[in-house]
N, C-alpha and C positions, 0 to 999 in steps of 0.2 A: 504493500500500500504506500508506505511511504518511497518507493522507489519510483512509485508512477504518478503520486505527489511531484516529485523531482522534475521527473519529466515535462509535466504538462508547465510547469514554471521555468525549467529550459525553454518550453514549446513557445511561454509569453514573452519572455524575455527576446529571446533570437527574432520574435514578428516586432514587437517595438524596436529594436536595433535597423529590421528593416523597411519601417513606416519614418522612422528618423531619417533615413538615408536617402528614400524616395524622391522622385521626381517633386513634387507635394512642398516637399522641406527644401528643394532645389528654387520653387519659383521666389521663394522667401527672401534667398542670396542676391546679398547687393552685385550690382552687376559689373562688369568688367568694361572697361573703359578704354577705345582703339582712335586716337583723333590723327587722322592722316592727315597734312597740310602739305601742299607745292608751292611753288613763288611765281609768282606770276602767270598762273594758268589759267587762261581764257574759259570760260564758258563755252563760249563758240566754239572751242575744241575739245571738249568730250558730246560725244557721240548721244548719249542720251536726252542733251537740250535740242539734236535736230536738227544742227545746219549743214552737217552732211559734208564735214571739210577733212574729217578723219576718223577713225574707228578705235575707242576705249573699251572694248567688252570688258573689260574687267571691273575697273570704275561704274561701269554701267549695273554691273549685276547689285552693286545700292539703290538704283534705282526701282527695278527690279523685283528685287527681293522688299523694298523700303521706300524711302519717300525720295522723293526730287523737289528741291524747292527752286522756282522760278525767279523769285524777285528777291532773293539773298543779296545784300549790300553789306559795305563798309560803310566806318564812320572818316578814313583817314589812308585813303588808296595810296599806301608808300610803304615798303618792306618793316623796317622796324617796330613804326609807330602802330600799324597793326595787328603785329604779335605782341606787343606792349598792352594792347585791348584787348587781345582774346585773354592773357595773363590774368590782367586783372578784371575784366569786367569794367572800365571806367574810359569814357570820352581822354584822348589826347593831353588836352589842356587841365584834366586833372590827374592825371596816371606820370605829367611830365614831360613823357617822350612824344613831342610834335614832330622830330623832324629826325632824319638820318644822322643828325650832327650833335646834340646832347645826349650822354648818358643817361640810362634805365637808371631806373632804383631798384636795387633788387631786395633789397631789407621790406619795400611795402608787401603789402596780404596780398596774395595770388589763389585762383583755386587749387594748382598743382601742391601750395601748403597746407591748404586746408585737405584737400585730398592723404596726404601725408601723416597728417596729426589726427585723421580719421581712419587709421588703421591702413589705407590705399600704398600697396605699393606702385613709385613713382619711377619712371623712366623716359628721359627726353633724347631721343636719337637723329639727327641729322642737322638742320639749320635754325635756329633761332635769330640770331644778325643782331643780337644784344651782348655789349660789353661786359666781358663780368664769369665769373664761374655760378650757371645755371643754382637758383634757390628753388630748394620745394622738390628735389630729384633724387631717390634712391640713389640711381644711374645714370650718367648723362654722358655724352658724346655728341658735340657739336662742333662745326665747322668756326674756324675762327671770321667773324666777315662774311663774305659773302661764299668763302671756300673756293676751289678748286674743282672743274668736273676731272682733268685726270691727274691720277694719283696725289690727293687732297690731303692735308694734314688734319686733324681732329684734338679739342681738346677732349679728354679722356677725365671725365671727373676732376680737370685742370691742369693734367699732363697732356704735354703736346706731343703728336706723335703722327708723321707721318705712313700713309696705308695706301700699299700699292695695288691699280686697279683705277676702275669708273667711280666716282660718287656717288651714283645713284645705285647702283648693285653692290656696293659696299653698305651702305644706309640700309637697302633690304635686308642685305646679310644678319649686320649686325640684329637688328631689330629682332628679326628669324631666333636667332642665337638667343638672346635676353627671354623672349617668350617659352624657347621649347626647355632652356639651361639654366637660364641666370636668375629668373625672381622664384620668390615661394609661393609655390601652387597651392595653398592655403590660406592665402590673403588673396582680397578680389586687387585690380593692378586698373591703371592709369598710365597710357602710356599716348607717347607724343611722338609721332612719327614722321617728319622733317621733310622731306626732299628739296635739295637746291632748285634742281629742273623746274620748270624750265625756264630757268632766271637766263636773261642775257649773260654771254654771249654764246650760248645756244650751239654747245659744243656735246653731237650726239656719242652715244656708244660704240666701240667700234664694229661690236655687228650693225649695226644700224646706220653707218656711212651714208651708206647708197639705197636705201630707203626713200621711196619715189621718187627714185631717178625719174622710172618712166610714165610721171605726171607733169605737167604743166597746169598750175592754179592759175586760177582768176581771181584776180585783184577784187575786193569788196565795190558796190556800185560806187561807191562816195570815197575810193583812193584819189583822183584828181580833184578832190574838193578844193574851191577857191576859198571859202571864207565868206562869202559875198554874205553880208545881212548879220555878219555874228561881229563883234566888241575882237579889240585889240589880242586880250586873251588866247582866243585861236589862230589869230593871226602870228602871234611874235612867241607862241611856244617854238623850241628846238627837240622834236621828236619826230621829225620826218623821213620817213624809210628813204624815199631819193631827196636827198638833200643833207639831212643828218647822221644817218647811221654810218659808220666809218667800213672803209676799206678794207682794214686788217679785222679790226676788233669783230666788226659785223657780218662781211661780208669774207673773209677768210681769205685774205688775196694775201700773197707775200710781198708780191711788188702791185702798185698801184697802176693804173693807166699812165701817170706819168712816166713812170717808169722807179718813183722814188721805194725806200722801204714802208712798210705799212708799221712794223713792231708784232705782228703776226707769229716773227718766229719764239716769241717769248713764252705765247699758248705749247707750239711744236716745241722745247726745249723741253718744257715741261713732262713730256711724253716719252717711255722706256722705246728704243729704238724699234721693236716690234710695234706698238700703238702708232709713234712717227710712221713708221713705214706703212701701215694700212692706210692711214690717214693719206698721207700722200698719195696713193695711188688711187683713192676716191674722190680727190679733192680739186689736184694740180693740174692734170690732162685739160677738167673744165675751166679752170682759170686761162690757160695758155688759151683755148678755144673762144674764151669770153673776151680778155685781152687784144687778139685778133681782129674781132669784129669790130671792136672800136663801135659800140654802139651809142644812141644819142636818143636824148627823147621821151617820147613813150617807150620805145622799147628799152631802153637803158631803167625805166624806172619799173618792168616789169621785170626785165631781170633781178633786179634788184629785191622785189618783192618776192620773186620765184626762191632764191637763196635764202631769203631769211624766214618764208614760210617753211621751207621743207625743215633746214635745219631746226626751228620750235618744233615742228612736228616730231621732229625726230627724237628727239630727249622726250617729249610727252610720252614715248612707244617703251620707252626703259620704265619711265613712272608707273606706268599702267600695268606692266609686265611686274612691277615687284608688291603693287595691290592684289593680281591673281596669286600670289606666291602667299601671300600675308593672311587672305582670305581663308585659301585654300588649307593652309597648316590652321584654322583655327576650327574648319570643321574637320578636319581629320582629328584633332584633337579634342573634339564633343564643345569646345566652348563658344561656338559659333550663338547658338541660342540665347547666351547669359553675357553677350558680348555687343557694347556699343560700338558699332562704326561709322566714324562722320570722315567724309571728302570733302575740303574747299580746298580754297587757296588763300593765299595772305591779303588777294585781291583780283580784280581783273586785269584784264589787258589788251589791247589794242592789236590786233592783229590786222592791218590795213587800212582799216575805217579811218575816213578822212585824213588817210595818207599817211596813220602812224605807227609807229611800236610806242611799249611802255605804257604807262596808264596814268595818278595824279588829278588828271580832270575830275567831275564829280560829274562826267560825260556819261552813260552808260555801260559804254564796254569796258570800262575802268572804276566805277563806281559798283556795277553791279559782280558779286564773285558766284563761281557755280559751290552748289553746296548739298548732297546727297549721303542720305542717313540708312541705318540697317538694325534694326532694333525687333526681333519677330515677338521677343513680348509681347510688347505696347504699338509697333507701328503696323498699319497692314501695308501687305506688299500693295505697289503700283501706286502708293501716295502721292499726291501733285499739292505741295503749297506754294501758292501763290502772295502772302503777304509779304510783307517789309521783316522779314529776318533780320538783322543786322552782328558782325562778327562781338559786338559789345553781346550778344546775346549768348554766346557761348559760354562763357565762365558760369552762372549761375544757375545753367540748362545743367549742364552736366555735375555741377550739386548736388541738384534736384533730383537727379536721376539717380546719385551716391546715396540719398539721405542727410546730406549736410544742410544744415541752415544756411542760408544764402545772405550773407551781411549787409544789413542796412544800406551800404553805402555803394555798394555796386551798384549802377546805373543800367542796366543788362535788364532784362526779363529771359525768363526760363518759358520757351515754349515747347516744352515737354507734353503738355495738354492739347497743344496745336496739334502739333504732330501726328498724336495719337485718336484726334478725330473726337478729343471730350470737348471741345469748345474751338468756335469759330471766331470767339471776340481776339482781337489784334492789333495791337496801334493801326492810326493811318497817315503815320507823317514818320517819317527819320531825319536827323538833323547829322550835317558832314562838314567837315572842316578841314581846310589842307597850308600848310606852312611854309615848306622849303623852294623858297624865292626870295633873293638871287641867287639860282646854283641849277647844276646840269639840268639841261632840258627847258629850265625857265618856263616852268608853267606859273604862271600868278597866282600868288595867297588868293583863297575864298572861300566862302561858308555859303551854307546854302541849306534848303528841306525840301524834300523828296515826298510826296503822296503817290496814289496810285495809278493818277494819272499827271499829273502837273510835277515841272520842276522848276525852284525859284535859287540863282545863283547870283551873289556877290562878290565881283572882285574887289582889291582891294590893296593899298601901300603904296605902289608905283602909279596904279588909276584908280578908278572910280565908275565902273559900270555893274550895270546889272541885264542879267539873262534869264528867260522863263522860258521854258518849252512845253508842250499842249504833245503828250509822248502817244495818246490815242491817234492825233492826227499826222505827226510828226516823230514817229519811234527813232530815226537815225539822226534827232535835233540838229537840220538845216537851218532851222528860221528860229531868229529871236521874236519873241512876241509879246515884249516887256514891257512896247511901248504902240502893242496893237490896242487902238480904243473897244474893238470886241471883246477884246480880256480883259478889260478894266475892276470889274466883278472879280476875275480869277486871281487877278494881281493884287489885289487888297487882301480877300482873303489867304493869300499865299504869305503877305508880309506880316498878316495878324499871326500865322501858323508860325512862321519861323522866330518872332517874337515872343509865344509861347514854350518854343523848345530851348532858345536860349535860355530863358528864364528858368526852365525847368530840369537844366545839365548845367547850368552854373556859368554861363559862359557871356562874353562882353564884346564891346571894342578896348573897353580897358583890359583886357586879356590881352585882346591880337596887338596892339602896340607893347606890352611887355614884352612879348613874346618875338618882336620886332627887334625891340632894342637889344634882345638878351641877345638876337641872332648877329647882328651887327657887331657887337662887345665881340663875338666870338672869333668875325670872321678879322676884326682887326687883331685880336693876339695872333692869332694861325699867321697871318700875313708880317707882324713883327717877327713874331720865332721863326718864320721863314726867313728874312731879314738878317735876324742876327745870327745864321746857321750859316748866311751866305757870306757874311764879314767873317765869321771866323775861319771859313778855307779861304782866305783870300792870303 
């Protein structure tokens, strides 16, 4: 009797051990945290938004599988100052880092620390472009700057150390390595997954060389755009594919049309003699053939777009290539289900539209970033949002999602409820602000609010105009209509709108004149210690 007493409380015991262990007790577990971010990668270049200029399937299967949001923007279209806002959750002008030229704080509250002090282990692997050894990181591995596509050095937890190979499949690597080796599979994990690509100067893999050689693109309708009807602004920015983008840097020549050096070979030196050597032989043949032609013109400026399309293409095809790798080990590994994956970028960019690279404007293709999620919990497949997401919205989303209290003073919203189809309410304005002017590219300081349909923009320092655009009738904003008496209605209410968000993010003209002078103090020490560097070799 008492022996089969024994038993039957074996029998309860070993079924609670496996009603503990069950799926049931699984949906309970905070979930795992995967934030993929690229640099400057277009929208228009993954394949899931539809314009049909290249093929992500990988990136795509968050679509897919998850939500795609349509109208994702920044507050602050410029490498740093962006990742400075996904960090903290806080506008530019309070977070500090405006512009590519002042140091992060890295001592302020980020989610990656609060993540951390919330049991999360943390791992930030590939580019960040903030000075500083990474806070709030179990693990970190970041490019110093802007990095190196080949054979890149890394700081390593703040050891520097060069790693030979491609950037972007060494970042996969790694990251690979830390998931399946390095953190404790007993703690749920947060992790931050970098890629340079496809940052200028858009130097591919070298399987990927000659990767649509045999295409010929077309230029967006609005690459010869004049300007006609738009403020100074678009006129006197320096981002124009023919016109701006350099020789060597951009366009990969060694010698110029002149015939002078480009600096070119400083990329190739870079390169173990095998990578030089492939490179060369995908590259040089069409230089000597382009050279040649001595072309002029139109066709000089499609060539030129033809080059610097393919090669962005090209590094996007490595990115994409290390999201199916990433994916892939995480359902092999069962944690695909209990696993957030968000895809953006640090921002948009310009892939020919009215004749540019690069991005800064608060223009669309620059302002707006692609951004696709995978969450089979909470989100259903085939998701489509359409509101004003903004990259300020990240930090407090992914809280949200931890179980962390989201701190009063983040300026973000968690649209975690969006997402998942419990509520359709959503702001209908975002507020954007951009700084660094005078410096490459000169695009003009300006702040501006974004609605659903209408955009109202202020330059500002060197001039004094303002631009609205009407994006229902006008999506590729040709026309200013700031000062059409038909939008006079739109233009008021646009200016009350942008008056409320100042107000409501803390922000001024007594901000953007600090902000001014702090940038000027700077650029005159830089230019003294230039000075006294040059008197002392003299």
């Amino acid at each position: 009797m008492k022996i089969k007493i024994f038993k039957i409380m074996l029998l309860i015991f070993a079924a609670t051990v496996i009603i503990s262990c069950s799926p049931q007790k699984q949906e309970n577990q905070r979930p795992n945290i995967l934030y993929i971010m690229s640099d400057d990668h277009a929208y228009q270049a993954i394949s899931a938004y539809g314009h049909g200029l290249n093929e992500t399937p990988n990136i795509d299967r968050l679509a897919e599988q998850g939500a795609i949001f349509t109208r994702a923007c920044v507050t602050n279209s410029i490498c740093a100052p962006s990742r400075a806002v996904l960090l903290t959750g806080k506008h530019s002008f309070v977070n500090g880092k405006v512009d590519n030229m002042f140091p992060f704080d890295w001592d302020q509250s980020s989610f990656p620390k609060l993540m951390q002090a919330n049991g999360y282990q943390t791992a930030m692997i590939g580019k960040i472009h903030l000075d500083g050894i990474p806070q709030g990181f179990d693990f970190s591995m970041v490019l110093p700057g802007q990095g190196e596509y080949y054979n890149p050095d890394f700081l390593i937890n703040g050891e520097r150390v060069r790693k030979e190979g491609y950037c972007t499949e060494i970042i996969t690597e790694t990251m690979l390595d830390w998931l399946k080796n390095k953190r404790d599979p007993n703690k749920p994990f947060c992790a931050l997954y970098h890629q340079k690509a496809p940052h200028r100067n858009w130097l591919p893999a070298p399987k990927y060389v000659n990767l649509y050689d045999d295409i010929t693109f077309d230029p967006p309708a609005n690459f010869f755009d004049d300007y006609e009807g738009r403020g100074r602004a678009a006129k006197e920015q320096e981002m124009q594919i023919d016109g701006h983008a350099m020789w060597g840097h951009d366009f990969k020549l060694i010698v110029d049309p002149s015939g002078d050096s480009t600096g070119f070979m400083r990329d190739l030196n870079r390169m173990n003699p095998e990578q030089r050597a492939n490179w060369m032989a995908a590259y040089e043949s069409e230089n000597q053939e382009f050279l040649a032609k001595k072309l002029q013109g139109k066709e000089l400026a499609i060539w030129k777009f033809n080059r610097y399309i393919k090669d962005y293409l090209r590094t996007i095809k490595s990115v994409d290539d290390g999201v199916g790798e990433v994916l892939d080990y995480l359902e092999e590994a069962g944690l695909a289900e209990n696993t957030i994956v968000i895809y953006t970028s640090d921002q948009g960019f310009y892939l020919g539209e009215h004749g540019w690279f690069d991005k800064r404007f608060m223009y669309e293709e620059s302002f707006r970033t692609p951004l696709l999620m995978r969450y089979p919990k909470e989100i259903k497949a085939g998701t489509k949002i359409d509101k004003l997401v903004q990259n300020l919205d990240f930090a407090p989303t992914l809280l949200d999602y931890a179980g962390i209290e989201i701190p009063e003073d983040m300026q973000g919203e968690s649209f975690r409820d969006l997402v998942a189809g419990k509520t359709g309410e959503w702001r209908d304005a975002v507020y954007y602000t951009y700084y660094e002017y005078p410096s490459v590219h000169m695009v003009k300081r300006h702040y501006g609010v974004a609605t659903d349909r209408y955009k109202l923009m202020h330059f500002y320092y060197d001039i004094d105009e303002w631009e609205m655009y009407d994006l229902q009738t006008d999506p590729s904003e040709m026309k200013n209509i700031y000062n059409d008496p038909a939008y006079a209605d739109v233009q008021k209410m646009m200016h009350e709108r942008l008056a409320e968000l100042r107000t409501k993010y803390g922000d001024s003209d007594e901000n953007n004149q600090k902000f001014i002078q702090l940038y000027l103090d700077k650029i005159e020490q830089q230019q003294q210690a230039a000075a006294a560097r040059k008197a002392a070799q003299k």
